[in-house]
N, C-alpha and C positions, 0 to 999 in steps of 0.2 A: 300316559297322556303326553303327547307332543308338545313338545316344544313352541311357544309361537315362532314365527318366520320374522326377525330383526326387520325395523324398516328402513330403508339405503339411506346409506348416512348422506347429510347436510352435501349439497356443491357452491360450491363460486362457481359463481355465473357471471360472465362482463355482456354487458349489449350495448351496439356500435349503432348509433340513429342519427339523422337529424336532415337541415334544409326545412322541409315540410309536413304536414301532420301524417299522411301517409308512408313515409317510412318511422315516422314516430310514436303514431297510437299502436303500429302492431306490437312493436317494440314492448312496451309499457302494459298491454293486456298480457302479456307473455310473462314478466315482471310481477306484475301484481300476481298473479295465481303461482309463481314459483317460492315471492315472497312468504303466500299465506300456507307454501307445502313445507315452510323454513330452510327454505337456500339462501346465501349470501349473495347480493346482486352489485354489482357496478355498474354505472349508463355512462357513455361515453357519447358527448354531442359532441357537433363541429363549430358552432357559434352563437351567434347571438338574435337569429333571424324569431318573430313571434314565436311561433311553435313551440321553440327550442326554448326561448325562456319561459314560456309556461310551463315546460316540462322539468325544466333546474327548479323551478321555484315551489313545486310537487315533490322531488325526488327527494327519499331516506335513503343516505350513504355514501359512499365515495363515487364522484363524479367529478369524470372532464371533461373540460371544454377544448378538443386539442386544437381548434383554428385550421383543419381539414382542406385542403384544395385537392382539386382534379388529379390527377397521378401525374399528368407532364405538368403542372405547375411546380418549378425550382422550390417554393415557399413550403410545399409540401413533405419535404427532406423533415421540418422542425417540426411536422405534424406527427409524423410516423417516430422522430424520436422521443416526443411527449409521451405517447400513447405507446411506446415499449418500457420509458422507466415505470408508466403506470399500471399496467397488465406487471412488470415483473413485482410491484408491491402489492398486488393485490392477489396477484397467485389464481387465476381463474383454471376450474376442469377445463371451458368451453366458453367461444366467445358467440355472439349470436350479433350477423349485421344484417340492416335489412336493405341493402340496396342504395343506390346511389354517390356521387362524389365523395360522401363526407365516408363511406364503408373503405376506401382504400386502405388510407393510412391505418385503422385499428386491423384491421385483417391483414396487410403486410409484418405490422407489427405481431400479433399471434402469432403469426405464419413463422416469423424468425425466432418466436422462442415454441416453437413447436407443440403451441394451445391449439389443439382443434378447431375448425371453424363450422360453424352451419349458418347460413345464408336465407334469407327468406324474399322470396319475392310475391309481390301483392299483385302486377297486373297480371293480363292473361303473356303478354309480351314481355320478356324478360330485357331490362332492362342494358345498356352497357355495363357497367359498372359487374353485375351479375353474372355477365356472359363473360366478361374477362375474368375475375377473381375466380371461378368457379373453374376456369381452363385451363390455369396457372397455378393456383395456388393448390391444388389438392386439398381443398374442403371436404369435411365429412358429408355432407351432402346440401343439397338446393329445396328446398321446403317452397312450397307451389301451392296459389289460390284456384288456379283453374291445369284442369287435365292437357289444354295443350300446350304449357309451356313446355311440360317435356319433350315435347317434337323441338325444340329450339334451343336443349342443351344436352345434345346425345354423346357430348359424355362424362355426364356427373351423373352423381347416384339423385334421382327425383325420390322426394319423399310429397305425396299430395297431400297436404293438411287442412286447405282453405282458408282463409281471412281472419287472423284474431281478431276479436273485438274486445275492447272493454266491458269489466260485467256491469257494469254501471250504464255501460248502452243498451248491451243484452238484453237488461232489465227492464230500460227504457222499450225498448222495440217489443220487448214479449206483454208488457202491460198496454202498450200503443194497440197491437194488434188483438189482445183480449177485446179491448173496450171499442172495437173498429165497428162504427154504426154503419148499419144499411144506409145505400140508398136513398134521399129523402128526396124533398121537392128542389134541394138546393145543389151545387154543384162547390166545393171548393178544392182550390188550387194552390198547393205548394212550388215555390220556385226558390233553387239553391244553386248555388254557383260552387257550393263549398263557404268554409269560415271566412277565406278572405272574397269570396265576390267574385263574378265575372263578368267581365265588363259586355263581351260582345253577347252574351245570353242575356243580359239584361236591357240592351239595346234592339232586340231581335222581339224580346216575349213580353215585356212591358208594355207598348202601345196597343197590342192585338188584345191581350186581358185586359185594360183598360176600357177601350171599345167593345168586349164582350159585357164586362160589368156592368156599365153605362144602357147595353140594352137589356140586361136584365138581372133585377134586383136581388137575386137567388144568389146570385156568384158572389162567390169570397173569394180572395187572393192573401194568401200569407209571403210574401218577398222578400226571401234573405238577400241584401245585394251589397257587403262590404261596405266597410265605412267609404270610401271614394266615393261612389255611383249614390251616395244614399239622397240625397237631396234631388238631384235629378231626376230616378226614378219616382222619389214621393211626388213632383210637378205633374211627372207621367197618369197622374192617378187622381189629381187633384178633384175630377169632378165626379170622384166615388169616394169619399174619406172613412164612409161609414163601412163601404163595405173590402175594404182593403187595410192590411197591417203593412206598413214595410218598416225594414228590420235592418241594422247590418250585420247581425249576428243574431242565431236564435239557440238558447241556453237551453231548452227542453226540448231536441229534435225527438222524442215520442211523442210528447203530447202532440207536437205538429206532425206527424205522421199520421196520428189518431184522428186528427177532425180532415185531414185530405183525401178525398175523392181521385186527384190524382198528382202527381210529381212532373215538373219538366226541372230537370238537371245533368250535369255535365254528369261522364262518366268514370268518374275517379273510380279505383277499384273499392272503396270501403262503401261509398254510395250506393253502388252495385249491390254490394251485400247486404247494407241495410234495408236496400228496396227490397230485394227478395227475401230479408227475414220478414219483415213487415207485411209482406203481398200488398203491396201499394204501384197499381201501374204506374207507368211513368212517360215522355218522351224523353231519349235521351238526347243529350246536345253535343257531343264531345271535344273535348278542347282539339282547336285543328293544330295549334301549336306542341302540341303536348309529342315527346318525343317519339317517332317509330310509329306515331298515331297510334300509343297503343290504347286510349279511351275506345277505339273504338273496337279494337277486340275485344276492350270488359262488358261495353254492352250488348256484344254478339249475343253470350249466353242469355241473356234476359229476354234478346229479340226473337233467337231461336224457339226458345220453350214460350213464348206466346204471349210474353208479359211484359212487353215492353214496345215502343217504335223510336229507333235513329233517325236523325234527322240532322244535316247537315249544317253546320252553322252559317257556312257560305250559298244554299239552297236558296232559292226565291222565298222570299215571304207568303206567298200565296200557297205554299208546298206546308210549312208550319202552318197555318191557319185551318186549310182545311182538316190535317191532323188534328187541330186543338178541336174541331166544329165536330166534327169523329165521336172524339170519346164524351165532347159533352152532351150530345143528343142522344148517347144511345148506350143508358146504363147497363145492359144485357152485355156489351160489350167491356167494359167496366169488370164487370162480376167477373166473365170467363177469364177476362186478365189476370184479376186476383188470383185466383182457382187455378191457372196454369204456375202461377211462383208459388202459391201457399202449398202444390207439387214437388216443389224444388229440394234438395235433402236440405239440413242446417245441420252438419255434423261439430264438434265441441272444437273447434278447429283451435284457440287459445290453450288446450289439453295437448291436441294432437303435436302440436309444436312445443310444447312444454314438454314432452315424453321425449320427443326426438332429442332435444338439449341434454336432456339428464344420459339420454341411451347413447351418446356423443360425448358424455364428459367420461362416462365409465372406458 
């Protein structure tokens, strides 16, 4: 009788995150399911911005906060040597960053004690940060949400994993999308900006829902809009109280996923993906500020396959309106939306990136 096959021992694992929740939740679902395969983890943030302390104040084990700047910021010098005395006490196989300012410093510091890196990027457009370390630094490879970042780093090794997500959202979205009711006589409307809000989408989609609701009774509004905008939008709404929620934060995005007929939101990449695990159409709005425009390559794929419309945030108002006039008069439309994303693969994309670290740290 055979022997069983030993299974690979235990790694240190460091991951390099922070600024914003999208380089931070991938971070973290990558983490948690390495945690529960029994690797030893480090999280290394760059400060103290929300995100980031929600994430310190979550975290089991050694973590730092190294105070991260831009690579030409001088202040940076004390970043990269925090974050080398603390990779050299921690002894990582493989560090994992996902993008952004705060990725230099821990990935220059690897780089110099010659820990392997892998890199993850979440839009479809790779960001600076990404495009430099991965040109210079000789990273074990670039981990990819969408198939064409690779045209835009021809010459790192592309590994395509797509989007971790938390299983705690997973969950949320796959219970969301179970219990997703037909169709009824009523129409409602989720609107998100993201955790913290956006101002100019709420300024844009607030008074046109309002005036929908107001002619008809059927319509709901759930509006996520950041603590800032929250009072201002609630005024926006004032003469429908019954049938509008506004929100600055919403704690159960399944269950609101689950009772929405459709989504207008910005196009962050994790958005993206929860629309399309969800199959929840959407309009997308995408940040115009956001760098390299890359929102608006995350919502290409969603517009491409049929399940989604962009829409400019600088656009005429009369351009959004008849979109929103669109998909509320004509649920047949609605459905094949769904039916084109609930098309879309969902591969274990949290796994796929989890294997590539451990096959990184050997």
């Amino acid at each position: 009788m055979p022997s069983p096959t030993p299974s690979p021992a235990p790694k240190r694992i460091a991951l390099a995150c922070g600024g914003t929740g999208g380089h931070i939740h991938p971070a973290l679902a990558v983490a948690e399911r390495l945690r529960a395969q029994g690797h030893a983890l480090a999280l290394i943030l760059s400060g103290t911005r929300p995100a980031e302390r929600h994430a310190a104040e979550s975290w089991q084990g050694p973590l730092l906060r190294s105070g991260a700047r831009p690579i030409t910021d001088p202040r940076n010098l004390l970043a990269i040597l925090r974050c080398r005395a603390f990779l050299r006490r921690f002894r990582p196989d493989v560090l994992l960053a996902t993008g952004g300012y705060t990725s230099f410093a821990p990935v220059l510091a690897a780089r110099s004690l010659r820990i392997p890196v892998v890199l993850h990027e979440a839009n479809a457009l790779p960001g600076r940060a990404v495009r430099f370390l991965s040109k210079h630094f000789r990273v074990a490879a670039v981990a990819t949400s969408y198939e064409e970042t690779a045209e835009r780093l021809p010459w790192a090794r592309i590994v395509l994993t797509g989007l971790p997500l938390r299983q705690s959202v997973v969950d949320a979205l796959a219970k969301a999308r179970a219990s997703k009711r037909p169709d009824g006589p009523g129409f409602h409307v989720l609107v998100t900006g993201g955790s913290q809000g956006a101002h100019g989408l709420n300024t844009l989609v607030a008074p046109l829902l309002a005036s929908l609701a107001l002619s008809d009774r059927n319509v709901r509004v759930t509006h996520q809009t950041g603590q800032a905008d929250l009072a201002e939008v609630q005024a926006c709404y004032a003469q429908t109280p019954q049938q509008v929620a506004v929100v600055p934060f919403i704690e159960d995005i399944g269950a609101a996923y689950a009772q929405a007929d459709l989504a207008i939101a910005r196009a962050g990449a994790a958005t993206c993906a929860e629309l399309a695990r969800v199959a929840l159409p959407a309009i997308l709005i995408p940040l115009p500020t956001a760098a390299d425009d890359h929102q608006r390559l995350n919502a290409q794929a969603l517009v491409q396959c049929g399940g989604a419309l962009c829409i400019d945030q600088s656009a005429p108002p009369e351009q959004f309106a008849e979109a929103l006039r669109q998909l509320y008069s004509d649920p047949l439309l609605r459905q094949i939306m769904r039916d084109a994303l609930a098309d879309l693969p969902h591969p274990d994309a949290t796994q796929a990136l989890a294997d590539l670290l451990l096959a990184a740290a050997e």
